[in-house]
C-alpha angles and dihedrals in degrees: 000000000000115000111237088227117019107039124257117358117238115255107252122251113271096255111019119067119236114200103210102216105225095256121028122358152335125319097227100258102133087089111120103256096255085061092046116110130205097228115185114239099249120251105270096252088052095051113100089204089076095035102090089036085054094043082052104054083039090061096030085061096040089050088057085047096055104048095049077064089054103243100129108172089054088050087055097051092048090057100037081054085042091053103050084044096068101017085069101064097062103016098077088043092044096052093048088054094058094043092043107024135096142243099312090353096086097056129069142129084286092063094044085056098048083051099045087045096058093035075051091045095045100054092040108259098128095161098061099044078049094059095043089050093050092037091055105035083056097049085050096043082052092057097049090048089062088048090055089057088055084055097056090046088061088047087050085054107057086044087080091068104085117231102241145016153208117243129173111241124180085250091052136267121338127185110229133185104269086229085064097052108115129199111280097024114129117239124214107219120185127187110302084009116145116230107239099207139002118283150134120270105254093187151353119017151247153147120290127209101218108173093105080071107022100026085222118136103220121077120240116223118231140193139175111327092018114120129232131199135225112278098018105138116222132241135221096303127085115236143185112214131203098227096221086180142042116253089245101062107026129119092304116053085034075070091052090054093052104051093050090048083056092045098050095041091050083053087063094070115095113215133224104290094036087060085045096045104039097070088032090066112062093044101063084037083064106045092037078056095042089042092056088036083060090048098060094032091060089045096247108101107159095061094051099041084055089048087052083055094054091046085055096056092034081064102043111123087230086143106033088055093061092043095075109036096045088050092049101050090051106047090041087058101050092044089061080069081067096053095256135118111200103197099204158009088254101057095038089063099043090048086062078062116059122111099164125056114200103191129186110231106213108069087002113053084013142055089243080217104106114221145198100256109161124009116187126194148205125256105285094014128106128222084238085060101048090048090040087057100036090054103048083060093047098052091087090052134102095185107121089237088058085054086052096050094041085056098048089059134057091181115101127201128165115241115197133211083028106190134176124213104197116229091017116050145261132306116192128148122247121198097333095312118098117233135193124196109183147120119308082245082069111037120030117234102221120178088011086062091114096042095045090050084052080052097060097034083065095058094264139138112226125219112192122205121210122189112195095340085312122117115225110160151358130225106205102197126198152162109249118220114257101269080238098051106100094040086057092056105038089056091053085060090039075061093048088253120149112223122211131185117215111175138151089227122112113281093246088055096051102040088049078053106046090045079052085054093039085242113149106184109066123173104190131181092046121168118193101274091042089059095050094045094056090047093049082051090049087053101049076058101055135318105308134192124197120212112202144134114197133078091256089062086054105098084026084062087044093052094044115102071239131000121209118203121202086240088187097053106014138104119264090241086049096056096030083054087050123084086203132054128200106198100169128084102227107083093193075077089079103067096043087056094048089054085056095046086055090047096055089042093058087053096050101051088051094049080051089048093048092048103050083040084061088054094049086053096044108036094061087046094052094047095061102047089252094124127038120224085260101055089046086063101050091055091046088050086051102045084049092058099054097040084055094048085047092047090057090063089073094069094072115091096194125099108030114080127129112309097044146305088290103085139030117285082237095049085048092053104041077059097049104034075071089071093069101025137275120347115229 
């Protein structure tokens, strides 16, 4: 990968990742996890990356200021100081790339701006160098900014490996740093305990919390010859683990990995001014030379050298560096009104795009609160006395399904001689009669087969209660679709979207969900690196934004066209992977806002086609002497101020909602959200 502003990146060490920073260098990130840090992004106004593009508008303005009072040299002074202000935070990296860097590589808009500011310097016109150089370094600085929050994400991420652990040695049990297990080594793992490093269960067994890994909200339960992965939390068992990979290159930091490979490749795509500027360079490089050639060829020098100036200006992007910045704002800040933070240009271009939605199914098309959704029983009992019993045994469980069933009741009873087998369930006596509440692998259904095979056909967990070896009832647990789900859905198809599930839950579950959506196409049983391989498939396909919320969803976010976190209800590595953030609760809110993003995309790419129409007018004009440098201002001023004024229509967020650019994005939703069923 090439660095927009220093040259070629260094190629990462084999193990630990390297996060390249947009500009100039490595994030850090080649610490061992235990030495990582989770340091916070500093405030904007705090942050001395803006600070030279800030400095730069303030004088730039000031120096407007001052001379409306009349008090030109002052002015001049305000925008020299304006000028070297912002000039110096692409200049030096500009130049580099141009000494250092290689084929296209070399060119860019930084280059056509350092170019138009000296042609504006040269034939007196300081103000203006001095707002293309503002206008520019802030547009950068903003870039970068975006960059450091993908950097914390992956701090976020290694967090999650705890700092020591527990392995088994012949002289007894020592606590090492995770980074020093070995594979092979045996852990040690106590009840809540994270597991430091990937590995198969030797002895005893447990629950395990996955959704470090699956992102899915109920615990599996493991035994001998079950693996586990890096960052699981342990439930109530004790277990002894086989390590199968070092602590320094497990789940966990492969995810790492992941997510900086998707970071930097998405860095290799230009965006939209870069394509337009890089031929656009040496063209105006080559007739500015020729023009000055002819000048000295014909004997009159100082006139054609003049006339290469004006060529210069006649080509400055005055107009296409304000195109896409004016667009963007606006269109970033009205999109906050959807619920929804776009972090960047970049990703704001790339959102007006998608034509494929790739969504996790367990926090984003679901509560991510599991419920008690069916309960069957046996002949003679009632649905209130299987809950009632099922809950009095519960009660001492931490386990989220007890949670579920302890909800689902408001009836209390005590339960005595209360005991958990881990991995299995709970035995406890009610009233004189033993009872057992545990997983259909531990206590046979019997006569609620049927039912409990219909259970687990509808995407639920089962929980089966015995009373004395008989069985009277069974809890089927799941995790409800979200009410506005299939609206959401249907309106992405009402926009000629394809909608996709990826999800780590078991293939019946997501297939009973995604019926419930309306969503055809389901890949289950998806680990980390499985999610972000079949996105990076669906993008190679056409433009394609993934819609998640746990740590699992984070490099497929990465490697998404856009990825879009669940900011309410996601994890911090999740939304700091995204380049987008939804930080409503109403998901019929995303298509609205990728109706927006088109619309703004539509007007940016006018105010572009306008300004580069301005350049083929003028530059012809000003090559041969027809117009004066004076003349080539004016037209630029006034190209500027309606690029600006076109710019501003992308703030509104009406009118552009799923069916076209004719009615309100709400009116276009409460029609489609009919398609697949009431909308919550």
């Amino acid at each position: 990968m090439s660095d927009e502003c220093c040259g070629p990146e260094k190629p990462a060490p084999p193990v630990a990742p390297v996060v390249e920073d947009a500009c100039c260098g490595s994030s850090g990130l080649t610490d061992p996890p235990e030495a990582l840090e989770l340091e916070q992004l500093s405030p904007w106004w705090r942050d001395r990356a803006l600070m030279l593009p800030v400095a730069s508008g303030v004088l730039w303005v000031a120096g407007l200021l001052i001379g409306w009072a009349g008090l030109s040299t002052v002015a001049l002074a305000a925008h020299v100081l304006a000028l070297l202000a912002g000039a110096w935070t692409f200049v030096p990296g500009t130049l580099r790339r141009l000494v250092q860097g290689r084929g296209r590589g070399r060119l860019g808009v930084g280059l056509l701006m350092t170019i138009a500011a000296l042609g504006a310097v040269l034939l007196g016109h300081i103000g203006e160098a001095a707002a293309l150089a503002f206008l520019f370094s802030l547009a950068e600085a903003l870039e970068d900014r975006s960059m450091d929050r993908a950097k914390q994400g992956l701090r976020a991420l290694l967090a999650l490996i705890p700092e020591t652990a527990r392995v088994s040695r012949p002289g007894g049990p020592e606590t090492i740093a995770a980074a020093e297990v070995r594979t092979d080594d045996v852990l040690l793992l106590g009840a809540g305990d994270k597991v430091a490093t990937d590995g198969v269960i030797v002895s005893g067994r447990s629950w395990m919390d996955t959704s470090a890994i699956t992102g899915e909200s109920i615990p599996v339960e493991v035994g001998p010859g079950d693996e586990v992965h890096a960052g699981s939390v342990n439930g109530s068992g004790s277990l002894s683990l086989r390590a199968t990979a070092d602590g320094r290159d497990n789940s966990l930091t492969q995810i790492v990995r992941l997510v900086e490979q998707a970071h930097a490749a998405k860095g290799e795509r230009a965006r939209l001014a870069d394509r337009i500027a890089r031929p656009l360079v040496p063209v105006v490089l080559i007739v500015a030379a020729l023009v000055a050639l002819i000048g000295v060829l014909t004997g009159e020098p100082a006139i054609w050298i003049e006339r290469a100036l004006v060529v210069l200006v006649a080509a400055s992007p005055c107009a296409l560096a304000i195109a896409v910045p004016v667009t963007v704002i606006s269109s970033i800040g009205s999109a906050s009104k959807l619920g929804v933070v776009i972090k960047s240009g970049a990703a704001f271009e790339q959102l007006g795009t998608i034509r494929t939605v790739a969504l996790d199914k367990t926090g984003t098309l679901t509560r991510n609160e599991p419920r008690v959704v069916d309960v069957a029983t046996s002949e003679g009992r009632s649905r209130e006395e299987v809950l009632v019993a099922a809950a009095a045994l519960e009660s001492a469980s931490a386990h989220p399904l007890a949670t579920a069933i302890l909800a689902a009741t408001d009836t209390t009873v005590d339960a005595d001689d209360v005991q958990e087998t881990p991995g299995h369930g709970i035995t406890g006596n009610i009233g004189g009669r033993l009872m057992r509440v545990g997983s259909p692998r531990w206590i046979s259904p019997g006569q609620l087969e049927d039912r409990t095979h219909e259970m687990a056909a509808g995407g639920m967990s089962v929980v089966l209660v015995e009373e004395d070896g008989q069985v009277i009832g069974a809890v089927g647990v799941r995790d409800e679709l979200r009410p506005e789900a299939a609206a959401t859905v249907a309106a992405l198809h009402a926009q000629g979207i394809r909608t996709v599930m990826l999800t780590g839950d078991n293939t019946l579950t997501a297939r009973a969900i995604a019926a419930e959506a309306g969503i055809e196409e389901v890949h289950a049983e998806q680990l980390p690196a499985d999610k972000a391989a079949h996105v990076r498939r669906l993008s190679e396909q056409a433009p394609t934004a993934m819609i998640g919320d746990g740590i699992n969803d984070a490099p497929a976010l990465a490697s998404a066209t856009v990825g879009i976190a669940m900011g309410a209800t996601g994890t911090a590595a999740a939304v700091e992977s995204a380049d987008v953030a939804f930080t409503g609760t109403d998901l019929r809110q995303i298509p609205a806002a990728l109706a927006h993003a088109r619309r703004g995309r539509r007007i940016m790419t006018g105010n572009i086609a306008l300004a580069l129409a301005i350049i083929v007018v003028l530059f012809p004009l000003a090559l041969f002497g027809v117009l004066g440098l004076a003349a080539v201002v004016l037209v630029h001023e006034v190209a500027e101020v309606v690029v600006i004024a076109n710019g501003m229509r992308a703030a509104r967020t009406q009118g552009v909602g799923a069916q076209g650019p004719s009615r309100p994005i709400r009116q276009d939703l409460r029609e489609t959200s009919t398609v697949g069923g009431p909308a919550a």
